[in-house]
C-alpha positions, 0 to 999 in steps of 0.5 A: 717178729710177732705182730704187736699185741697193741691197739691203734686206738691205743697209741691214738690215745698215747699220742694225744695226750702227749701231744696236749699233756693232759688226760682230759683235754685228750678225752675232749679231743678223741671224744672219750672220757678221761677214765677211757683215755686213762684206761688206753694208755695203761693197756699200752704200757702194759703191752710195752712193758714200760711206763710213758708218762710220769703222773702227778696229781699236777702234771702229766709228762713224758717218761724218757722212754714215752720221748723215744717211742712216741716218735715211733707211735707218731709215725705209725698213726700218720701212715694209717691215715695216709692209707685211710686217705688212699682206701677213700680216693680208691672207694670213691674212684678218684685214683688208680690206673686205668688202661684203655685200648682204641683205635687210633682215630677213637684214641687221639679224637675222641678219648682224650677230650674225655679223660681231660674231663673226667679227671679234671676232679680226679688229679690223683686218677691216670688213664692210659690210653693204648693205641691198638688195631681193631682186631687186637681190642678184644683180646687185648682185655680178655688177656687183662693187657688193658682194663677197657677197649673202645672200638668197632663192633666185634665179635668177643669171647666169653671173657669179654663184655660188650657194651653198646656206646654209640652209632656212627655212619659210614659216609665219603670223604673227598677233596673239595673239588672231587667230582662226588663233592657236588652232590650233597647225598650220595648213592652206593651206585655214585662211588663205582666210577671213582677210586676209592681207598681203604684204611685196612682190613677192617675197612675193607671187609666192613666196605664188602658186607655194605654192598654185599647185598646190591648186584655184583655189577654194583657192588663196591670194591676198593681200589687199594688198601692201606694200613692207617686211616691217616694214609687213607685220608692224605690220599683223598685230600690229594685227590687221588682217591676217595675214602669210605669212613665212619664219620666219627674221623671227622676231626681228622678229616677235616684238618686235610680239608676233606668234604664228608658226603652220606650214603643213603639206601641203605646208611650202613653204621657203625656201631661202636663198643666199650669192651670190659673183662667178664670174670675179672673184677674190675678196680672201684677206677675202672667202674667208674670211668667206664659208667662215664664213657657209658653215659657220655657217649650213649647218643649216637654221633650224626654227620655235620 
């Protein structure tokens, strides 16, 4: 079937004049002259190939078949505005979907407070958040798997853009009554005589680059290895070790009852990042919660 050969603008105008039953009240309504209004309603009826209204000089009034189509025309009119009403939420980035990848600390701790806050204005906005291994986040967005990632500073492709969002210390957590919790600042030489535990790969590499630099007897090396910052920190509160993390885990942290101690000379950081796709054009969504986590999480988080 072809398309039709009428105008929306025409089948405005038939339906409101039927709705009011008057050629100039329809004008005054569509901000049109009678004449103008006339002139669009015959344009449809020729397109139709049948009459719609039955005109007096008294009264206008809906033909039989003008009755049957105008349900029809009614219904067209109510989509285009429901379309209308999506293309704005979509034009202004209050709906759409939104997929971001983060660790799991960034995913539970620090993101969802966020996306409350954002969407709080946005009730038609959905952010999903994918939990992901930090080695996994770049590639996640390069392959279009998700629209967004947050995490450690990496190494990305050239599909993929970096965005610095902010910087956090690499500091000691330990049990209150660990013997490293008596000093409030802490040497790299201070945690040699102490176990000292992991959360993965990323943290041990991450642990090795930080004392790469010392002397090898004073290098620091893990005493074990674990896949999940949880299991890293359910260690330390039971004293059974003390975990190297940045100081972003806090609120984790400090629900095992975990003391944070720093590191000074030097204070490794870490850097954290928003990744984005490079040649995918990015939904008007996206955009606009990836400026917001641009914008709120530019200052540097600093230890308690």
């Amino acid at each position: 079937m072809s398309l039709p050969r009428y105008t929306l603008r025409q089948l405005d105008a038939f339906v409101t004049v039927a709705d009011v039953l008057s050629f100039t009240a329809a004008a005054d309504r569509l901000a049109l002259t009678p004449s103008a209004v006339s002139q669009l309603v015959v344009e449809l009826e020729s397109s139709l190939g049948f009459r719609l209204f039955d005109r007096s000089t008294r009264k206008v009034a809906l033909s039989a078949a003008g009755k049957e189509f105008c349900g029809s025309a009614q219904t067209v009119l109510r989509h285009l505005r429901l379309a209308e009403v999506a293309a704005s939420d979509l034009r202004n980035r209050a709906a759409g979907l939104v997929r971001v990848a983060a660790p799991m600390v960034i995913a539970s701790a620090i993101l969802p407070p966020l996306i409350q806050a954002y969407s709080q204005d946005r009730p038609k906005l959905v952010v999903r958040i994918r939990d992901a291994a930090v080695e996994q986040l770049t590639d996640m967005v390069a392959s279009g798997e998700v629209d967004l990632a947050v995490g450690p500073d990496r190494q990305s492709s050239d599909n993929v853009l970096r965005t610095s969002l902010f910087s956090s210390p690499w500091v000691l957590w330990c049990a209150k009554g660990h013997p490293l919790a008596a000093k409030r600042v802490l040497q790299w030489s201070d945690l040699r005589p102490h176990a000292l535990v992991t959360a993965g790969r990323d943290h041990e590499l991450s642990v090795a680059q930080m004392s790469a630099g010392l002397p090898d007897v004073e290098r620091i090396s893990p005493h074990d290895v674990v896949d999940n910052i949880s299991t890293a920190l359910g260690l330390a509160a039971a004293g059974l070790a003390a975990t190297l993390s940045p100081a972003y885990v806090a609120p984790w942290a400090k629900r095992q009852g975990l003391v944070m101690r720093r590191i000074v000379e030097p204070e490794a950081m870490r850097q954290v990042c928003l990744y984005r796709p490079a040649h995918r054009v990015a939904s008007p969504a996206t955009e606009g919660f990836a400026e917001y986590l641009v914008e709120r999480l530019k200052k540097p988080l600093s230890p308690a």
